[in-house]
C-alpha positions as CSV (number, residue, x, y, z in Angstrom):
1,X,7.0,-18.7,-13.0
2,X,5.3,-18.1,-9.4
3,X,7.2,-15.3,-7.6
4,X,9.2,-16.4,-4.3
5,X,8.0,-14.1,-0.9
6,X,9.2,-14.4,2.4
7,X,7.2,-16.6,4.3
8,X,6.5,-14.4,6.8
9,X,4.1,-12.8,4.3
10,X,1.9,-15.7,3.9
11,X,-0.3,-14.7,6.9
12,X,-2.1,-12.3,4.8
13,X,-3.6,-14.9,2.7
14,X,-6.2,-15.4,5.7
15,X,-7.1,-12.0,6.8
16,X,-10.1,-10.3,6.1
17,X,-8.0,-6.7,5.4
18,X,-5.3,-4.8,6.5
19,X,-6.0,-1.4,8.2
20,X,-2.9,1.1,7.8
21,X,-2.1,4.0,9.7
22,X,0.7,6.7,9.0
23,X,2.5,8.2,12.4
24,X,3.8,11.2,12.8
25,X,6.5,12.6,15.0
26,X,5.8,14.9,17.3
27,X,8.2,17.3,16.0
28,X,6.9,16.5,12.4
29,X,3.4,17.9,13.2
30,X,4.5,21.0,16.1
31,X,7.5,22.2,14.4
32,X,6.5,21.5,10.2
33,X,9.5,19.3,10.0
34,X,9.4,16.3,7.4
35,X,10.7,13.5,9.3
36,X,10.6,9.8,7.9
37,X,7.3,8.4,6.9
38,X,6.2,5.2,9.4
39,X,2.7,2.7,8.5
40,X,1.8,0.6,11.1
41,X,-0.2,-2.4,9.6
42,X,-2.7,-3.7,12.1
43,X,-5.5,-6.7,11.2
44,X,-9.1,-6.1,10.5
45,X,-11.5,-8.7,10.5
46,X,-14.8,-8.8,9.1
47,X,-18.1,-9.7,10.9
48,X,-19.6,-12.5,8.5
49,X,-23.3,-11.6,7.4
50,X,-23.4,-8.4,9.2
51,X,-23.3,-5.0,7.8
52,X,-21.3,-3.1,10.5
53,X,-18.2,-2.0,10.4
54,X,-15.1,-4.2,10.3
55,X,-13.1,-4.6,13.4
56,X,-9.2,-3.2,14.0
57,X,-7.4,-4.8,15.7
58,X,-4.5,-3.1,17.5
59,X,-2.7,-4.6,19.8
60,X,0.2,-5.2,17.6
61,X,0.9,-4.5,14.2
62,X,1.3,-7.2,11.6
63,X,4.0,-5.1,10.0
64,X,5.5,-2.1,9.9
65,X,6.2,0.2,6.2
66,X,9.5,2.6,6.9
67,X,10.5,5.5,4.3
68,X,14.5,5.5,4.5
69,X,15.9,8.8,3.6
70,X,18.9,8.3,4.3
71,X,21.4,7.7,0.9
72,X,22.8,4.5,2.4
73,X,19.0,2.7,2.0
74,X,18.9,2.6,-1.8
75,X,18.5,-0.4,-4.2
76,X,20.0,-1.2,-7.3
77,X,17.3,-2.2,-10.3
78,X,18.2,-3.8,-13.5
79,X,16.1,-2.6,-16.2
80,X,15.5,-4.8,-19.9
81,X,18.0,-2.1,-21.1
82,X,20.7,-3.8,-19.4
83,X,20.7,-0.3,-17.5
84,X,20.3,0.0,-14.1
85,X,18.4,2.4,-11.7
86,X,19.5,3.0,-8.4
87,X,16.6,3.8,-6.0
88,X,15.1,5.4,-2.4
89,X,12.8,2.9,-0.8
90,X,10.6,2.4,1.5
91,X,11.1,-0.7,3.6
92,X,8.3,-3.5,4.2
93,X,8.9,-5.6,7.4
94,X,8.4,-7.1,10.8
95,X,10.5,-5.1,12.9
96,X,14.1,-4.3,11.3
97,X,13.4,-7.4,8.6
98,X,12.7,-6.1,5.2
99,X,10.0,-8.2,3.4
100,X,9.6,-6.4,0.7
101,X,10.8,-2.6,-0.3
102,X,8.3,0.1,-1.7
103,X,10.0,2.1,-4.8
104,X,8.7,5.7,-6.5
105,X,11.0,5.3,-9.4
106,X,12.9,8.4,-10.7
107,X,10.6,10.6,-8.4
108,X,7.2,9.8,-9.6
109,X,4.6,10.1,-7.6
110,X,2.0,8.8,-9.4
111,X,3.6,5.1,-9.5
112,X,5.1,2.7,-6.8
113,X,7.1,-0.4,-7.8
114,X,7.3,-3.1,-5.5
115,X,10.3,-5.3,-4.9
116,X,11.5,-8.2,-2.9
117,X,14.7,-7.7,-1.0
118,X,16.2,-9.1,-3.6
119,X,15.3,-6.9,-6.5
120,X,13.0,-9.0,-8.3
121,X,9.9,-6.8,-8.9
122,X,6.4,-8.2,-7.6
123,X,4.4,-5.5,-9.8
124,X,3.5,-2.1,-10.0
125,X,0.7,0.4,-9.3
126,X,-0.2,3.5,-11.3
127,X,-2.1,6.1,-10.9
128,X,-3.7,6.5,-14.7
129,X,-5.2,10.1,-14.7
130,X,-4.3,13.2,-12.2
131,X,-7.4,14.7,-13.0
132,X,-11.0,14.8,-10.9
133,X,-12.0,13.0,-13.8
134,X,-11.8,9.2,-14.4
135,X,-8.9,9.0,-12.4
136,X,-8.2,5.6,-11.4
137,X,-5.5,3.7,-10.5
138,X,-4.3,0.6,-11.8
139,X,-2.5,-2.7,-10.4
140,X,-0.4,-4.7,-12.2
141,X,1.7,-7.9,-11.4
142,X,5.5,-8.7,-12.3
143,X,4.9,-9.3,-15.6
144,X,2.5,-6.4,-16.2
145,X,-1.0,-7.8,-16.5
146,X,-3.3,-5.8,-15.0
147,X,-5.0,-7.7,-11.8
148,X,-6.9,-5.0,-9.9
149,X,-8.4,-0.8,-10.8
150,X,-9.8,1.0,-8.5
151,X,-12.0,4.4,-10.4
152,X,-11.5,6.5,-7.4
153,X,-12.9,10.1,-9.7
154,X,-16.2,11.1,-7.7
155,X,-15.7,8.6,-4.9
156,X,-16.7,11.1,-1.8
157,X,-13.6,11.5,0.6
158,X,-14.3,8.6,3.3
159,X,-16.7,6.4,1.1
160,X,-15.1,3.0,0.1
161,X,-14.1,2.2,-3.4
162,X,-15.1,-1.0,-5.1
163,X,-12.1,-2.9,-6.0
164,X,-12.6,-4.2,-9.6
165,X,-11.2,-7.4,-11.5
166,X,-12.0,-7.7,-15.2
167,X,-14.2,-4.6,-14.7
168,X,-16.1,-6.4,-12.3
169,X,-16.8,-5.9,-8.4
170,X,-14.4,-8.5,-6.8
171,X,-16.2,-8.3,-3.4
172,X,-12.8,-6.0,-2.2
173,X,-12.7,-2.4,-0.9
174,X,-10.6,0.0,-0.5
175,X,-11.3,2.8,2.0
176,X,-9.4,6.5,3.6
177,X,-10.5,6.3,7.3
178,X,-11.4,9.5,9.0
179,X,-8.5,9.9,11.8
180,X,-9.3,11.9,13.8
181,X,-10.4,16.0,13.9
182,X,-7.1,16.8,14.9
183,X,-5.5,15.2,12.7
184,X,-7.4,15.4,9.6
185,X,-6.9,19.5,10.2
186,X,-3.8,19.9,11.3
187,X,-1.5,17.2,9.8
188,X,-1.3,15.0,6.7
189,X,-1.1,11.9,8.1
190,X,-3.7,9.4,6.1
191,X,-5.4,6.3,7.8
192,X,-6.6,3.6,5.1
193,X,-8.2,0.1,5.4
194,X,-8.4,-2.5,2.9
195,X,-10.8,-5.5,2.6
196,X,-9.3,-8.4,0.2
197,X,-11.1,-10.0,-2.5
198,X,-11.7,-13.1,-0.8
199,X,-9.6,-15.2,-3.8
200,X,-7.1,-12.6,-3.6
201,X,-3.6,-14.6,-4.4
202,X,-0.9,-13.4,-1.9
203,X,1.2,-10.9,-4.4
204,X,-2.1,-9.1,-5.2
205,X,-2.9,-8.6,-1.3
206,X,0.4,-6.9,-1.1
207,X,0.0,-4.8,-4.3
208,X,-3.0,-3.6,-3.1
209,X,-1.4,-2.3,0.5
210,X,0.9,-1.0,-1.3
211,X,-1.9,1.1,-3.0
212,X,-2.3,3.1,0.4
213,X,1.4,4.4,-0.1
214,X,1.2,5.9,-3.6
């Protein structure tokens, strides 16, 4: 059964990629303290038949991805057990509309579940190996079928990573983004930019955002 989004996430369907950057409070970088983790998604289009770099664009961000910390912002999951799981998220939206929420279930950080507002899980991505070697991480839709791996072991920091389907290049990458001297010494604060497969369906554009997060 096709999964119901929020319509407001069908413009991804016709962008090249999505370029995310994490913000950091002042306070969070001068004084050390952890403050609430913001992404700010911003466009990026590709220049067809050219080699050089794709274009951000940022004069306003397509959407925004907001950790909530506070107790208040937690979802309720029912699990096959007929168990449920009450969990942190981080919110996916246009301004204070949530699109979609962001999970790390029961603390791992090694996978991120992603849900509609409504609880109903759109997939899943896992980190397979936390070794240097053949690490990779895998993407999986609601009903667990893989979609998407990306072998990130002995990928250079800043060099992209071939997004694979069926083991095969899909013509997607996926890419850290220098940030900055400053910030890339003095703060943790990550920039990423993804270029879709170009028959990319919408639920696997958003898993693969979502891949920035974990």
């Amino acid at each position: 059964m096709p999964l119901a989004l929020a319509s407001q996430l069908s413009c991804l369907e016709e962008l090249d990629g999505i370029a995310i950057h994490q913000k950091l409070e002042k306070r969070t970088v001068i004084f050390k303290i952890h403050s609430e983790n913001q992404y700010y998604l911003h466009e990026v289009k590709c220049i067809p038949g050219s080699k050089e770099e794709p274009i951000v664009l940022m004069d306003n961000p397509k959407f925004l991805i907001h950790e909530f910390k506070n107790k208040n912002n937690t979802m309720r999951v029912h699990r096959d057990n007929d168990s449920t799981l009450e969990l942190e998220f981080f919110s996916f939206g246009v301004g204070e509309t949530c699109l979609l929420r962001f999970s790390l279930p029961e603390k791992k950080s090694h996978e991120l579940t992603i849900y509609t507002p409504d609880c109903k899980k759109v997939g899943r991505v896992v980190k397979t190996s936390h070794h240097s070697v053949n690490s990779e991480i895998s993407i999986e839709d609601h009903e667990g079928k893989e979609v998407f791996r990306l072998p990130i072991s002995g990928v250079p920091g800043f060099s992209a990573i071939q997004i694979l389907k069926d083991g095969k290049p899909s013509g997607g990458e996926f890419r850290k983004k220098f940030a900055g001297v400053l910030r890339e010494t003095f703060t943790s604060a990550d920039r990423y930019q993804v270029i879709f497969p170009k028959d990319a369906k919408l639920n696997e554009r958003i898993l693969l955002i979502a891949t920035a997060i974990l």
